[in-house]
N, C-alpha and C positions, 0 to 999 in steps of 0.2 A: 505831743501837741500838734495842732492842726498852722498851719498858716494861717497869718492874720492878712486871707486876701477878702477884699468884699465882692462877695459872689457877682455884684451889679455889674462889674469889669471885668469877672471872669467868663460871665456869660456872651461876651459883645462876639467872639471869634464865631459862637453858636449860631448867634443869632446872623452876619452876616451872611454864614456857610448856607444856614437855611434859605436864606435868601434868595440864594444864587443858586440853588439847587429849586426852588420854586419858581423860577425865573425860567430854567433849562425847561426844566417837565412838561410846564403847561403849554411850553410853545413845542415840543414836540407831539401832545396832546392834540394842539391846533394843527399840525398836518395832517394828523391820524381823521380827522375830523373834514380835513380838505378832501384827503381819497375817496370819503365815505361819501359827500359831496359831488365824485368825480370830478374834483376842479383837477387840473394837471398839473399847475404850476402856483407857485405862487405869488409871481407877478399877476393874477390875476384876484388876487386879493390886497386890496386897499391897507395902507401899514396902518392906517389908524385901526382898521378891524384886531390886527394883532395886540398893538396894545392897547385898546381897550379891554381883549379878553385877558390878556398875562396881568395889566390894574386890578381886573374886576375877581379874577384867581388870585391873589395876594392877597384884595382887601377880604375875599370869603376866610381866608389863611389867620388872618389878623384877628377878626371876631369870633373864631375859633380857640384862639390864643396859641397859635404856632410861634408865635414870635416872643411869648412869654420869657422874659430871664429866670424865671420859676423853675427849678428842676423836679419834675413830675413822671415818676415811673407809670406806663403803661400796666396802669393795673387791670381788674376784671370790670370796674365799677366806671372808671375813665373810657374804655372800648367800647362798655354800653351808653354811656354819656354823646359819645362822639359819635356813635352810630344814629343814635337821637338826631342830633344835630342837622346831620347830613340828612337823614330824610327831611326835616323840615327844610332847609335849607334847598334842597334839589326840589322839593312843590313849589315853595316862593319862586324860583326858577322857571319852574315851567307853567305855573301859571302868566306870568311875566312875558315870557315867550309867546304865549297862546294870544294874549292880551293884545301885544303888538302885532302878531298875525292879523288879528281880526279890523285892527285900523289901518292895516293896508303901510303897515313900516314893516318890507323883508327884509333880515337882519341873513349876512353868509351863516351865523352860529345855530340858525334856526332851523330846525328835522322836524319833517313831517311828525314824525311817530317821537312823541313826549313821553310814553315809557321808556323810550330808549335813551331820552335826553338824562331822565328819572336813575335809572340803573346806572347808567356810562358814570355821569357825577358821584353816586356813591363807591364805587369802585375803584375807580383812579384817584379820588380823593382820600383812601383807605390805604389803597396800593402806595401813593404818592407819600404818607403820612411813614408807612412802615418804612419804604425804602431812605429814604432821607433819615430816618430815627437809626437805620444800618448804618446809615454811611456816615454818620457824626459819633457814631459811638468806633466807628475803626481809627478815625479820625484826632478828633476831640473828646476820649472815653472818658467816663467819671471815675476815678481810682476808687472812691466807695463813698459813701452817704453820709454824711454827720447829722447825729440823731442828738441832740442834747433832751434831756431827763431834769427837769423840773422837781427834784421828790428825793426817795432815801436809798440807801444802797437794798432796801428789801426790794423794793420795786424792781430798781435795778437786774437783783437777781431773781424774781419773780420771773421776768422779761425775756433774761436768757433761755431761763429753764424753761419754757415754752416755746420760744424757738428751736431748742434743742430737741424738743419733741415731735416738732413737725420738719425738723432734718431744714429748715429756712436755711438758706445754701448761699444769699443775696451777700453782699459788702458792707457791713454797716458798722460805722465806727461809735459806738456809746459815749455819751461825759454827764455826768451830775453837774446840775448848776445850781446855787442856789439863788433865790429870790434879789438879792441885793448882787448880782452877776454883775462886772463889769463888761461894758459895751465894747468889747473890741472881737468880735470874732463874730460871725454869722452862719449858723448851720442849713442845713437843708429843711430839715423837720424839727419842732420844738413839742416834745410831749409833757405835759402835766399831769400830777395824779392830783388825787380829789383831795388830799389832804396839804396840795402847794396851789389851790387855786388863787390866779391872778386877778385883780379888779380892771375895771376897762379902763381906770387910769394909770395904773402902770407901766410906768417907761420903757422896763426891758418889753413888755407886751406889745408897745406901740413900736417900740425902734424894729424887732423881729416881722412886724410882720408889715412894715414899709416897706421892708427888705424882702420883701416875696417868701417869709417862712411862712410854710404851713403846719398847724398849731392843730393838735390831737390830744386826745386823752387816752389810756390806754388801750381802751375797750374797741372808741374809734382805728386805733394803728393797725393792730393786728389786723380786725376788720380790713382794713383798705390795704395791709400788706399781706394777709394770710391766707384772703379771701371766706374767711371761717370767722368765726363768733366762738375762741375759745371758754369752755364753761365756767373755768376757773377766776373768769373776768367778771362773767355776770352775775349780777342780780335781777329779783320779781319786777324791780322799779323800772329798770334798764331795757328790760324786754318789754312789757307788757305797757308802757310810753312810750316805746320807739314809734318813732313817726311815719316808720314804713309795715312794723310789724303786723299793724291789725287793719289797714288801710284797706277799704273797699278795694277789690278790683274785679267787680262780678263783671265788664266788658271783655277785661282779661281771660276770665277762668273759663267764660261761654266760650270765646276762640279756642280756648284750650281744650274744653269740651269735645267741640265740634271737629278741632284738628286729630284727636284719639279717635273720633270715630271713624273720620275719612281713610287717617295713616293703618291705623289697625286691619282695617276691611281689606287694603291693599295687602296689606305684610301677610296677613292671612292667607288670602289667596297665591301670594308668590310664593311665601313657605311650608305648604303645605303639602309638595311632594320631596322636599327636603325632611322634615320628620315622617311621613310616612317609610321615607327609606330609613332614614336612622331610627325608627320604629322597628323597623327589620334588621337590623344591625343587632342592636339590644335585645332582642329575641334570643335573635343566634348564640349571641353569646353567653346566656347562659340559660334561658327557657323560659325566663324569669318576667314579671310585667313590666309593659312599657311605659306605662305611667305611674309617676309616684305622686301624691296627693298630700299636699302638707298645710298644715292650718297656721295661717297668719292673722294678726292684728292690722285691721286698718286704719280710714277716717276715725276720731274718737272711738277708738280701739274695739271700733266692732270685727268681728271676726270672719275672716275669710277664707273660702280653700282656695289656693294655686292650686295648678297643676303646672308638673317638670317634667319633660323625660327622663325619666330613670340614668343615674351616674354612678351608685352604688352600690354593691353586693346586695342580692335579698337581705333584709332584718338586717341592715347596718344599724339600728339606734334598736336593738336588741334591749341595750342596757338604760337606755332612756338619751333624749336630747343632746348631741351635744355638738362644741364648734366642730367647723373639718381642719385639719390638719396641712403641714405641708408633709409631702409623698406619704397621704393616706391612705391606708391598704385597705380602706373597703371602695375606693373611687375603683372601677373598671376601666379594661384599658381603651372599650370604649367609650366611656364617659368622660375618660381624664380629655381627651377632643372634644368630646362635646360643650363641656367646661372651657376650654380655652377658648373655642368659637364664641362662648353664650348660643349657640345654637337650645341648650338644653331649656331656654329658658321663655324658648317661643312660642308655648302652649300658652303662656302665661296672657298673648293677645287677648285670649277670649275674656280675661280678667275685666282688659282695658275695655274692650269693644263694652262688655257690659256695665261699665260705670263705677265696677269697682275700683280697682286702679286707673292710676294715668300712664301715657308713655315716661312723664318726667315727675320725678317727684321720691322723696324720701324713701329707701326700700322696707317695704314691711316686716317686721320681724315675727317671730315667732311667740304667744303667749308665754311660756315658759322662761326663754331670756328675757321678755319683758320687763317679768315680775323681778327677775334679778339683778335688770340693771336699774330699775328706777328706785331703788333701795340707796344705789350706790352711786348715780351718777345725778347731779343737782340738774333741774329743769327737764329731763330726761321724757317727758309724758309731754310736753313742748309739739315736739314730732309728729305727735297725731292729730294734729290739727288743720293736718290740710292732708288731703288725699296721696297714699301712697304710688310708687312709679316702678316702672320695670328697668329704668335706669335713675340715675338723681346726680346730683351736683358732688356730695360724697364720694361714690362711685367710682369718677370721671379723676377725682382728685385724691383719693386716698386709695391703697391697696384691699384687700380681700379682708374682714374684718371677723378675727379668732382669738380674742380676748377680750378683758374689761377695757384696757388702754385704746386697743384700736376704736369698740364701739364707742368710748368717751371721745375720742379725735374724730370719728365721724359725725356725732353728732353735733361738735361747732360745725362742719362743714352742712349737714342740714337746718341747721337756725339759722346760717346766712342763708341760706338758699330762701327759707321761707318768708326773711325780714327782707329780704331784695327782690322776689317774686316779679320777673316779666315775661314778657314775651319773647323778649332778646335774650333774655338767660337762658329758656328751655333750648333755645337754638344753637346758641352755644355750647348746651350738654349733649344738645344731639349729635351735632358734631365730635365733640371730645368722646362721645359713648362710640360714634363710626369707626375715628380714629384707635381708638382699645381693640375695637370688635376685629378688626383687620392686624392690630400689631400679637394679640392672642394674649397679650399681658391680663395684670392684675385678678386672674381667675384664681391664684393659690394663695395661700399665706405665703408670706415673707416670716 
């Protein structure tokens, strides 16, 4: 059993520390801002200008909810929350700034150039977020989570056995409660399934979440800890009401559009004496073509050819379709590089440039496995409803996919991607896609 501490008291040491570490940053922030200023000293800045700005950093800190007693892991969905934030937040700012410019109040915190005022605030306020989230967890760590379970021990072990399958590595302590729970203990998260749901006058419901618990159902948990949309969880109802799933965002998809076209034209032209050479490589090595041509399923399963650099012996799928392997012996020993680069996978621009695919976005599969997985895996046809990608959220987050298990685990990891759809998410894959591309990982089975 857990101690019966209430979190409200155990948070206070956090919330000070942050404090004082808010307090420190933004006034070294302010001299980073005096140099840039060329003031020399800082006698020559007025003390009220300093605390005005350390007040006015706090209280942006405050409405943030930095100071929350809430204990809230940085998940996928909170960084893109918080990143939100911060650009609106840093406009109000600079407009603000500009505003007072123009009625002739020069403020010392005030730069000519307001993209810069624009960027600096998201960054240090990012920077500032993560370092302090370091230095309290060296500090003041959480020894693990307390997750109380509203429901039966099916759930329970339902719960596990999904975590177990996506290897969830996190600290988290389980307990069944039931409905008539006695009020002495306070968890971190309180999950209900569907057949213990609470009425809004319920006591344990009202006391848990006075107490800063935040309150999930199963489907949500995962979600917001797995960052996937286990299939196991869903249903028709679940998906196709979600509030984010079918939600306009044609302003979205045109930037997205528009950004394939731009990124692509570029990638094209830098990479294009890169496979011309490893076009010549592959030759060499065994006289054989340098492109291989595979027909995929895309948007609403219309059909597409890539093209790849060849990574296989001539007539590897001889025998018809099938997954690759790990150390499989029709990969070449040139290809098995070009694999680990993803170099082999750069023909595939011409896909995006043409509107078939996107940079980011679900990977196409092949008609054949198609047909085989959506026999076998619920919601599976889900997938193609939004335009395939040369990278995807999957991808970035799961390994090389060579069985029915892995494509079932990728595809929670593409129903989140498609029910969370932003602009801040593609950037974050492109990222995570960089970071692969340079580490050489995730190209084989496991």
């Amino acid at each position: 059993m857990y101690k019966n501490v209430n979190s409200k008291y155990e948070s206070i040491p956090r919330i000070i520390l942050i404090l004082i570490l808010e307090i420190i940053l933004p006034f070294k922030i302010l001299i980073y801002l005096i140099n840039k200023e060329n003031i020399t000293t800082l006698s020559n800045i007025e003390n009220f200008s300093v605390i005005i700005f350390i007040i006015f950093w706090i209280f942006i800190s405050y409405l943030r909810g930095r100071y929350s007693r809430i204990k809230i892991r940085n998940s996928l969905k909170n960084y893109i929350l918080k990143f939100r934030e911060l650009i609106i937040i840093s406009i109000i700012i600079s407009l603000n700034l500009f505003f007072l410019k123009i009625i002739n109040i020069d403020l010392y915190l005030y730069s000519k150039n307001l993209p810069f005022i624009f960027s600096l605030f998201i960054a240090l306020s990012m920077l500032n977020e993560l370092l302090i989230n370091k230095i309290i967890n060296v500090f003041l760590p959480y020894k693990f989570e307390k997750v109380f379970i509203l429901g039966s021990k099916n759930d329970l072990e339902q719960m596990k056995s999904i975590l177990n399958n996506y290897n969830y590595r996190n600290e988290v302590k389980f307990e069944l409660i039931e409905a008539n729970y006695y009020l002495n203990e306070i968890p971190d998260k309180l999950i209900i399934s569907k057949e213990n749901e609470l009425s809004n006058e319920s006591n344990l419901l009202k006391h848990f979440l006075k107490n800063g618990v935040q309150v999930f159902t199963k489907y949500n948990w995962f979600e917001y800890e797995l960052n996937c949309l286990p299939v196991e969880l869903l249903d028709s109802e679940e998906i196709f009401y979600s509030k984010n799933f079918f939600n306009k965002k044609d302003f979205e998809f045109k930037i997205k559009r528009v950004g394939d076209i731009l990124v692509s034209s570029i990638l094209i032209i830098i990479s294009s004496p890169i496979v011309f050479l490893c076009g010549i490589l592959i030759w060499l090595n065994d006289h054989g073509p340098i492109f291989y041509k595979q027909q995929r399923e895309g948007l609403f399963k219309e059909e597409l050819n890539i093209y790849k650099l060849r990574t296989m012996v001539v007539n590897a799928e001889v025998n018809g379709p099938q997954w690759a392997e790990k150390n499989d012996r029709r990969i070449t020993l040139i290809g098995n590089i070009l694999r680990k680069t993803r170099i082999d996978e750069l023909p595939q621009l011409i896909s995006v440039f043409k509107g078939e695919m996107s940079l980011i976005g679900p990977r196409p599969e092949r008609p054949e496995f198609n047909k085989l997985l959506e026999k076998k895996i619920p919601h599976y046809n889900l997938r193609h409803i939004i335009k395939p990608g040369l990278s995807g959220w999957a991808q970035v987050n799961y390994p090389y996919s060579s069985s029915y298990k892995d494509s079932k685990n990728k595809l929670s990891y593409d129903l989140f991607y498609i029910s969370n759809y932003s602009i801040f998410l593609d950037f974050i894959i492109l990222f995570k896609t960089m970071r692969t591309v340079f580490s050489a990982k995730g190209s084989v089975p496991k």
